[in-house]
TORKOL-4160 file (C-alpha; in steps of 0.2 Angstrom, whole numbers, padded with zeros to 4 digits, m for minus):
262
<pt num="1" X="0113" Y="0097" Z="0082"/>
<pt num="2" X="0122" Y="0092" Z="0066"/>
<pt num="3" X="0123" Y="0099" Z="0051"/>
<pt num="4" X="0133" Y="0091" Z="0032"/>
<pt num="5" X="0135" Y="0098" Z="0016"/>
<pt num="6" X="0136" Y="0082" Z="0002"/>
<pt num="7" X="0140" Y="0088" Z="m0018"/>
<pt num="8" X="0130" Y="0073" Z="m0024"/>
<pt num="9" X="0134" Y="0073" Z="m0043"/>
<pt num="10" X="0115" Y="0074" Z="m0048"/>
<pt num="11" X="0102" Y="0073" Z="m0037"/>
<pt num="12" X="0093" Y="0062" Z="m0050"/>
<pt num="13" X="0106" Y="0051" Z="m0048"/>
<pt num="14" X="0109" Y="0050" Z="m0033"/>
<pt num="15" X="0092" Y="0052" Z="m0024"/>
<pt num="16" X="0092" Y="0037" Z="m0018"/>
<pt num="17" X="0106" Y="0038" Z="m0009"/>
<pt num="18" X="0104" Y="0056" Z="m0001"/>
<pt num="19" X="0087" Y="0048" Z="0007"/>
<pt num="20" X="0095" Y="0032" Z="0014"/>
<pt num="21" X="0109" Y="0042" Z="0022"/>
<pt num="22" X="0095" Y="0055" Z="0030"/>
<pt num="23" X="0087" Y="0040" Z="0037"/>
<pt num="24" X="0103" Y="0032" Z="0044"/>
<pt num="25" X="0110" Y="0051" Z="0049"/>
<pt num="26" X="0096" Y="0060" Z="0053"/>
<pt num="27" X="0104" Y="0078" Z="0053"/>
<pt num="28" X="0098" Y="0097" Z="0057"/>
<pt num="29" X="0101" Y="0102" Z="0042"/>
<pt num="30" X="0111" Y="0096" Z="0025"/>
<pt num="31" X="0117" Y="0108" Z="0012"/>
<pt num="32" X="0116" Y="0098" Z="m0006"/>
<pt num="33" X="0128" Y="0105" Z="m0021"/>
<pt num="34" X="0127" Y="0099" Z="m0040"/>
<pt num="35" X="0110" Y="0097" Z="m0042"/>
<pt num="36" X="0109" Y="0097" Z="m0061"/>
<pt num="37" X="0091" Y="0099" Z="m0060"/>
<pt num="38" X="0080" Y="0114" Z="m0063"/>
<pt num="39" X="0071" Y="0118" Z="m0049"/>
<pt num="40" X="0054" Y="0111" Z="m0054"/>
<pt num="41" X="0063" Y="0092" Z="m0056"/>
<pt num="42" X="0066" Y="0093" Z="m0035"/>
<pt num="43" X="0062" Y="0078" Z="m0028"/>
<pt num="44" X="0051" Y="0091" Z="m0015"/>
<pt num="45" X="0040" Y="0076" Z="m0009"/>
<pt num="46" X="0052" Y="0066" Z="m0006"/>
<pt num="47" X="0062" Y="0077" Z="0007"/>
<pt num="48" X="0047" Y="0080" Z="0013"/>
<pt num="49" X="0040" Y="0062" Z="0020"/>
<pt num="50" X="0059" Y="0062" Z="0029"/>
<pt num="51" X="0051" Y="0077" Z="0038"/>
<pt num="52" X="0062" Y="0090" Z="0029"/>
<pt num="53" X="0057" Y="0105" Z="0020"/>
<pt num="54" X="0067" Y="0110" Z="0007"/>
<pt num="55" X="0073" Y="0127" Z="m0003"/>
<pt num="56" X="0083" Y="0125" Z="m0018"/>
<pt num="57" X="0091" Y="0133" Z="m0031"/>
<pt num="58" X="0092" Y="0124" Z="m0046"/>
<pt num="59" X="0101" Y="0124" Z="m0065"/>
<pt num="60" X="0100" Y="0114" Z="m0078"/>
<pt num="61" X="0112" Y="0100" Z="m0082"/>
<pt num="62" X="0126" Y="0110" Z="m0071"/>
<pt num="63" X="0127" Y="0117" Z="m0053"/>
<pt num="64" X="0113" Y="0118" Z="m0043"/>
<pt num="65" X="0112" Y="0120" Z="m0023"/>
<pt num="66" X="0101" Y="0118" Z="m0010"/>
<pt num="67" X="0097" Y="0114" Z="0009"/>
<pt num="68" X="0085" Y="0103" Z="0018"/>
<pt num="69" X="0081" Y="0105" Z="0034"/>
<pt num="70" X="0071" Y="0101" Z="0050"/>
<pt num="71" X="0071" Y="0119" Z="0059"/>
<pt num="72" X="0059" Y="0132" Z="0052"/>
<pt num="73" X="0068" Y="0145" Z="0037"/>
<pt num="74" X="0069" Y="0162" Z="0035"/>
<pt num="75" X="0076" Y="0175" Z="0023"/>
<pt num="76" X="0082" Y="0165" Z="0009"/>
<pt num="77" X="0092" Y="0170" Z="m0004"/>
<pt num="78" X="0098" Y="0162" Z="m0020"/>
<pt num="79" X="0116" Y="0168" Z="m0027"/>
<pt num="80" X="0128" Y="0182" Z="m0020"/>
<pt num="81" X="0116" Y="0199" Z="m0018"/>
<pt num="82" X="0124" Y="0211" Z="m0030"/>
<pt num="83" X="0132" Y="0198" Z="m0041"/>
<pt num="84" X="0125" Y="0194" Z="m0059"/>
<pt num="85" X="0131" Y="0175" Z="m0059"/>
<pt num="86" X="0121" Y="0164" Z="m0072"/>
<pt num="87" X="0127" Y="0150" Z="m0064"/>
<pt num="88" X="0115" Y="0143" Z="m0047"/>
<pt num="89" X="0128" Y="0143" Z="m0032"/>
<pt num="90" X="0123" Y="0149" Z="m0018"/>
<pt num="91" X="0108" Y="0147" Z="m0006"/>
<pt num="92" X="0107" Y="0156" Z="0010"/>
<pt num="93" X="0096" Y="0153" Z="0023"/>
<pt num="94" X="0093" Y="0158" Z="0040"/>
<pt num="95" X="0089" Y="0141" Z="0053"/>
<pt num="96" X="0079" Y="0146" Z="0068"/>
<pt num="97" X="0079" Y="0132" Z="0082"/>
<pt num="98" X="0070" Y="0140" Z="0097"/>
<pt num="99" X="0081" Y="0156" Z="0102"/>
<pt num="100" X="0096" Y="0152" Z="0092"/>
<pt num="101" X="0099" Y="0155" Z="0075"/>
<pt num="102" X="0111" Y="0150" Z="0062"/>
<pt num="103" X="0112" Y="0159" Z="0045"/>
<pt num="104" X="0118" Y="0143" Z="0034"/>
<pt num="105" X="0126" Y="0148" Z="0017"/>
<pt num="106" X="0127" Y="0133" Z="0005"/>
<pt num="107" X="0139" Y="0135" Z="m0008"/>
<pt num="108" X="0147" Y="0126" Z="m0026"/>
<pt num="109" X="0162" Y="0135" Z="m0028"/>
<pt num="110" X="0169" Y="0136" Z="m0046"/>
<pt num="111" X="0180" Y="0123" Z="m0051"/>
<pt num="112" X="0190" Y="0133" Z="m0062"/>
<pt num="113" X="0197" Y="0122" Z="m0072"/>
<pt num="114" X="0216" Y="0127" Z="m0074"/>
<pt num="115" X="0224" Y="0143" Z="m0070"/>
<pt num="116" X="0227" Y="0149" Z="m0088"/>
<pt num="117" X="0207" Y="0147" Z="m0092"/>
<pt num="118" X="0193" Y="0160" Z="m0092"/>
<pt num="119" X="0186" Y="0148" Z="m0080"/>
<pt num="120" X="0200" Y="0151" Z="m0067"/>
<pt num="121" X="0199" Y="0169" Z="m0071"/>
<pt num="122" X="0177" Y="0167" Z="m0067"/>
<pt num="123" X="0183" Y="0156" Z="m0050"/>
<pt num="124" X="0194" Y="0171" Z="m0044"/>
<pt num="125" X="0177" Y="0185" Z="m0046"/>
<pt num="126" X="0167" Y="0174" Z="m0039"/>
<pt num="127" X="0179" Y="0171" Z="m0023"/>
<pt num="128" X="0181" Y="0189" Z="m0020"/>
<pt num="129" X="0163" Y="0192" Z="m0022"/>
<pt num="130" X="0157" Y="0176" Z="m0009"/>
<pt num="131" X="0172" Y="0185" Z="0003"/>
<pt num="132" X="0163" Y="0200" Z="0003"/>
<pt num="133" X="0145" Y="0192" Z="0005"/>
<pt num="134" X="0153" Y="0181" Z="0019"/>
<pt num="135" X="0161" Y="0195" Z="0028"/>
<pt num="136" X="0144" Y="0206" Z="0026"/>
<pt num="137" X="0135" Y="0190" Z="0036"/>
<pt num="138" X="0147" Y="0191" Z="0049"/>
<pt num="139" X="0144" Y="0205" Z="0053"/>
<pt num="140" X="0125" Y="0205" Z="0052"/>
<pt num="141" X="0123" Y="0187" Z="0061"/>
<pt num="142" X="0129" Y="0182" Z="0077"/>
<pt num="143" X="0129" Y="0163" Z="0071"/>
<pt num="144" X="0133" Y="0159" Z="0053"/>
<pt num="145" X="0141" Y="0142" Z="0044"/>
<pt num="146" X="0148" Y="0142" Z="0027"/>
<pt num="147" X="0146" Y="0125" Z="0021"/>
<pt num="148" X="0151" Y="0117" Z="0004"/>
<pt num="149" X="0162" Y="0112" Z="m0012"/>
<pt num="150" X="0175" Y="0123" Z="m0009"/>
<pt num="151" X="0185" Y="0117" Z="m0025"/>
<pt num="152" X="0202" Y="0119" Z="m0015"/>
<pt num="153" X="0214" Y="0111" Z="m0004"/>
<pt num="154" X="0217" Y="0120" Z="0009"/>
<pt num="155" X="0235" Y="0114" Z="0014"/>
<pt num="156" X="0245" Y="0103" Z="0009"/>
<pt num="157" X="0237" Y="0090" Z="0019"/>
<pt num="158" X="0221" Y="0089" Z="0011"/>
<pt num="159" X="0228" Y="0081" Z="m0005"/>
<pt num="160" X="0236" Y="0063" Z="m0010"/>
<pt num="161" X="0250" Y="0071" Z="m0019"/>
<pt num="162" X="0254" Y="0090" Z="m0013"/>
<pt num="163" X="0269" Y="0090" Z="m0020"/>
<pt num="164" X="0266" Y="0083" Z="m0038"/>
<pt num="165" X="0251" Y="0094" Z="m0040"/>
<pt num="166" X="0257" Y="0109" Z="m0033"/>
<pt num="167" X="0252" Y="0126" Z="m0041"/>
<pt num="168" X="0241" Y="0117" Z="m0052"/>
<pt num="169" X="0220" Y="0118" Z="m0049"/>
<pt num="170" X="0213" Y="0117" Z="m0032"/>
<pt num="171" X="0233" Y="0117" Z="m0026"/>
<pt num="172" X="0238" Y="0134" Z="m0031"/>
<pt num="173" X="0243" Y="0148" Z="m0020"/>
<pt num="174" X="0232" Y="0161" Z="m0024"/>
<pt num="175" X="0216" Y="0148" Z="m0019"/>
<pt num="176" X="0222" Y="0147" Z="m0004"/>
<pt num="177" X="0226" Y="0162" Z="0001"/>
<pt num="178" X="0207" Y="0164" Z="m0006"/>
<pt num="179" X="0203" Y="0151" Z="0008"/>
<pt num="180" X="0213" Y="0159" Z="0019"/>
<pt num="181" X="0203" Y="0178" Z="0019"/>
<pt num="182" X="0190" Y="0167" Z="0022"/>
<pt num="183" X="0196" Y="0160" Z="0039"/>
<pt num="184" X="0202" Y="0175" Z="0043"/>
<pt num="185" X="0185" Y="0185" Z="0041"/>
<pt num="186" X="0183" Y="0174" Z="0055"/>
<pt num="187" X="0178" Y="0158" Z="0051"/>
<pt num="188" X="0185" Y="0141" Z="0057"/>
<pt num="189" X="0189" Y="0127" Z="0049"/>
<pt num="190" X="0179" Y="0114" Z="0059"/>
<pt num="191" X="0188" Y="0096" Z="0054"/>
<pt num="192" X="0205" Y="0105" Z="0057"/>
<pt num="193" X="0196" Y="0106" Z="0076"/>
<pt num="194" X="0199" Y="0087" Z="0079"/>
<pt num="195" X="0212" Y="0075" Z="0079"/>
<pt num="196" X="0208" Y="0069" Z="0062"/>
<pt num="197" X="0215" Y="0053" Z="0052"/>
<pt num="198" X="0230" Y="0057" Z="0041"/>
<pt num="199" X="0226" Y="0056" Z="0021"/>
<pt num="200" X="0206" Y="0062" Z="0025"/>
<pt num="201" X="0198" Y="0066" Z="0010"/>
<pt num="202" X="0181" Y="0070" Z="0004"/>
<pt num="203" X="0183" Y="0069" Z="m0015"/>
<pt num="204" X="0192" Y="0053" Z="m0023"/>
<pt num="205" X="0195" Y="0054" Z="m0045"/>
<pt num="206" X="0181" Y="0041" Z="m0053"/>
<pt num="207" X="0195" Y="0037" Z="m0063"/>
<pt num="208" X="0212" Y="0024" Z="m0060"/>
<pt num="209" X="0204" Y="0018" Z="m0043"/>
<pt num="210" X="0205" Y="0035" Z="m0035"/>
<pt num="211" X="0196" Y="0029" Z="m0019"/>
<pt num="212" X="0201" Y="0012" Z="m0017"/>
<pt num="213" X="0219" Y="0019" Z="m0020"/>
<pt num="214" X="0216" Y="0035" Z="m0008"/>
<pt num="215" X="0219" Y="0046" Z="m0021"/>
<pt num="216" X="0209" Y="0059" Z="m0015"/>
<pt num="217" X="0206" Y="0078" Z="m0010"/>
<pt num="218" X="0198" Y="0087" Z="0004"/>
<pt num="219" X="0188" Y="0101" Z="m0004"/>
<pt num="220" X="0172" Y="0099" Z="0005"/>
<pt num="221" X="0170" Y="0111" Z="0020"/>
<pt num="222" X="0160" Y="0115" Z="0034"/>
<pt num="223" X="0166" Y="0132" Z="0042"/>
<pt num="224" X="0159" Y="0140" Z="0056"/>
<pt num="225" X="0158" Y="0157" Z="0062"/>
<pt num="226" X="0170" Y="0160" Z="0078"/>
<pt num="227" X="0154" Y="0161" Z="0089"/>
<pt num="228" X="0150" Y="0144" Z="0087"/>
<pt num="229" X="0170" Y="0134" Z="0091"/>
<pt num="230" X="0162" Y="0131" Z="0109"/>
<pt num="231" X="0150" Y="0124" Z="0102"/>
<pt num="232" X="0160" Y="0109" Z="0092"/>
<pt num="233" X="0159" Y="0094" Z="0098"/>
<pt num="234" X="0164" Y="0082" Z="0081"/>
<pt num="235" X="0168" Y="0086" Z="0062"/>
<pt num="236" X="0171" Y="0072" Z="0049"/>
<pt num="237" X="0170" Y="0063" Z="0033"/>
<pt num="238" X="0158" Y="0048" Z="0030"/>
<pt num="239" X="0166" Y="0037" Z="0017"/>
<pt num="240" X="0153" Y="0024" Z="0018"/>
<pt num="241" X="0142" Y="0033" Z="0003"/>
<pt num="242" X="0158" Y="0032" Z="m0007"/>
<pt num="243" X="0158" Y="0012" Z="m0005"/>
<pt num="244" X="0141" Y="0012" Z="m0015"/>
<pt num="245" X="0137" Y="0008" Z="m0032"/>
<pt num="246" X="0135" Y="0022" Z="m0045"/>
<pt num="247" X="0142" Y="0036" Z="m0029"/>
<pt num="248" X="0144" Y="0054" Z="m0030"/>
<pt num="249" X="0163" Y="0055" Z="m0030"/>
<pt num="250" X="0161" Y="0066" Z="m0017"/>
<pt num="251" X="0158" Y="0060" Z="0004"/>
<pt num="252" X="0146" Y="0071" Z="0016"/>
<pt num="253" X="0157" Y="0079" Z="0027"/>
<pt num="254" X="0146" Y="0084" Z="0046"/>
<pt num="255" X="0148" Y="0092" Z="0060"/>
<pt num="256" X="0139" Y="0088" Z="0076"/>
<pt num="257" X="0136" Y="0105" Z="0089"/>
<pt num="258" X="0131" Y="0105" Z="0108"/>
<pt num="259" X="0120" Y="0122" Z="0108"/>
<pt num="260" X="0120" Y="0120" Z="0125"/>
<pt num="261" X="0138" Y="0127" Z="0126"/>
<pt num="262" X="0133" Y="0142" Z="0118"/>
């Protein structure tokens, strides 16, 4: 089984290029982040002669998340219960394949913009209401995966220039010790599982050659509940969608499980 999570830029965009890696990495399930479409513009059909059905979640102009997938769907639900959020950035879903089920939470974290802003101030309510949605899906599914634009570096490692941008956006301390209640709610960090190529990003600056440079972040997660670590058998980053023309500056990031473990 495999499973990725791709923040494609605009799906209007970028559809093009969502369908020809489906058809190239046919996965399970793929979580989709900054839509900028309202729900009616989903390309539905399209998804759909892949032999994907589709739920999303959809926002004008900005945000936007939804999942595509192979297994049948139950119990979705669109931003965090409990929550008023105006902005669309969260779609949950629970994936039934035969006897197993994984309840998949899809998620745009907010950027935040810079730690003196509103917008930082909106990031931080928002984490602490998605930790306490996470850690009441825990609880109430054996299997769950939080997948996504997490909008932070997670150590120091997952940046091109830690030390330079330290304590500034997606680099400050209180974001990752964010990250951090996260993983200890009990999540894991699936690419930190593997052996993985120093520098790995999944987020490279359209700007000053930012990818061919390496000038990149990792920001883009695939967590998984720790019922499921025995069930890891791969996590990375595919570039090649990068290398395209007119690309998402973002890469999918997957993850490949063997159920059979479980």
């Amino acid at each position: 089984m495999m499973l990725a999570s791709w923040n494609v830029n605009s799906l209007n965009v970028r559809i093009a290029h969502v369908l020809s890696w489906l058809e190239a990495n046919p996965v399970d399930a793929l979580g989709l982040q900054e839509l900028k479409l309202i729900d009616a513009k989903f390309p539905t059909t399209a998804f759909s002669e892949q032999g994907y059905q589709t739920h999303a979640f959809g926002q004008a102009t900005y945000n936007g998340v939804a999942i595509a997938h192979k297994a049948q769907a139950k119990d979705i639900e669109r931003n965090i219960p409990g929550y008023a959020d105006s902005q669309s950035r969260v779609i949950s879903a629970t994936l039934v394949f035969d006897t197993l089920e994984i309840r998949l939470i899809n998620a745009y974290f907010v950027n935040g913009q810079a730690l003196d802003s509103d917008k930082f101030t909106y990031k931080l309510e928002w984490l602490a209401h998605l930790q306490r949605y996470v850690s009441e899906q825990l609880a109430s599914h054996k299997h769950v995966v939080l997948m996504g634009d997490f909008n932070i570096t997670a150590q120091d490692q997952d940046s091109w220039d830690p030390d330079g941008l330290r304590e500034t956006i997606h680099h400050s301390s209180i974001e990752r010790a964010a990250f951090q209640q996260l993983i200890d709610a009990g999540l894991v960090d699936t690419f930190r599982e593997f052996e993985q190529v120093e520098k790995s990003f999944s987020w490279w600056d359209y700007r000053m050659l930012g990818f061919q440079k390496n000038r990149g972040l990792r920001i883009d997660y695939v967590l998984v509940s720790e019922s499921l670590r025995p069930a890891l058998t791969r996590s990375w980053i595919d570039r090649a969608p990068r290398k395209w023309e007119k690309p998402s500056d973002h890469a999918p990031v997957v993850i490949e499980l063997d159920i059979d473990r479980l």
